[in-house]
C-alpha positions, -999 to 999 in steps of 0.1 A, spaced: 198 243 -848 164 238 -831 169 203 -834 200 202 -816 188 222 -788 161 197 -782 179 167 -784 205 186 -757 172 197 -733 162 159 -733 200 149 -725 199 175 -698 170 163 -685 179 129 -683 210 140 -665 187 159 -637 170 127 -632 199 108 -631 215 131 -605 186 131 -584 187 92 -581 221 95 -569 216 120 -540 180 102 -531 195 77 -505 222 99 -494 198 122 -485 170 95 -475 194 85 -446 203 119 -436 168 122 -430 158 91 -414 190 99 -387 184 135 -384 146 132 -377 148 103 -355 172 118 -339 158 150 -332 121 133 -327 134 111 -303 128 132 -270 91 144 -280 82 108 -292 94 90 -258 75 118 -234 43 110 -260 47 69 -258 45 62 -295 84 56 -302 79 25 -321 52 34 -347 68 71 -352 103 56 -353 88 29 -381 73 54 -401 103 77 -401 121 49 -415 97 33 -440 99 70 -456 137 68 -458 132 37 -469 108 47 -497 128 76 -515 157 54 -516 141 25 -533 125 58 -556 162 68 -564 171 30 -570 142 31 -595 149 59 -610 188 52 -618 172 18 -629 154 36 -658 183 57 -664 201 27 -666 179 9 -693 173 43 -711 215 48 -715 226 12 -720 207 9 -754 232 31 -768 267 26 -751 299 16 -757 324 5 -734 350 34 -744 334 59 -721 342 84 -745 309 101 -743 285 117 -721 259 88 -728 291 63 -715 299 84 -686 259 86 -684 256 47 -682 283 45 -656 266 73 -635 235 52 -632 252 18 -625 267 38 -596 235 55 -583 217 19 -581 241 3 -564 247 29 -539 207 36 -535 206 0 -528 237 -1 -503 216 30 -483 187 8 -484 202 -16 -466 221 9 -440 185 23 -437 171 -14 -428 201 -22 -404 201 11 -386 166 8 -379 166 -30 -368 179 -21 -333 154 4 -326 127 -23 -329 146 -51 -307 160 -22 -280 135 1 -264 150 31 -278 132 57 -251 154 38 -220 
């Protein structure tokens, strides 16, 4: 039995991880829209838009290449054992962290392409 409940507190830990790869670029955007957007009145009355704005995103950007990495090693971790049945949690488990890359990756780029006009446009005018 003790073996059992250790080999289910290193699945469930695994799962954590996994689940908090998945909701890192979700909530990497949030926060690179929210705090720009809310920043955006202090930072133009101080003058400093452009490096404020650039670090706000480079954060954003940051977490969600640190979700994409870790669903990447939830990825190698659960595809040494899966089949393609998805019959078990390990499938379900591989499929999660295919998912969790891509979309990490997708925000990524949504973080990069929402923050490209800031740069080109003065965003205090």
């Amino acid at each position: 039995m003790t073996s059992r409940r250790t080999a289910v507190g290193r699945d469930t830990d695994g799962l954590v991880w996994l689940w908090a790869a998945f909701f890192a670029g979700p909530l990497a955007w949030v926060f690179n829209q929210g705090v720009g957007y809310a920043a955006m009145k202090p930072i133009c009355a101080a003058g400093a838009a452009s490096a404020v704005l650039w670090l706000i995103a480079s954060a954003a950007f940051c977490v969600a290449g640190v979700g994409a990495w870790m669903a990447w090693r939830s990825l190698l971790r659960a595809s040494q054992v899966t089949a393609d049945d998805g019959g078990t949690v390990r499938d379900r488990t591989h499929f999660v962290a295919i998912l969790a890359f891509g979309f990490n990756g997708l925000i990524g780029l949504l973080i990069i392409t929402a923050t490209i006009p800031q740069f080109l446009l003065s965003p205090c005018e």
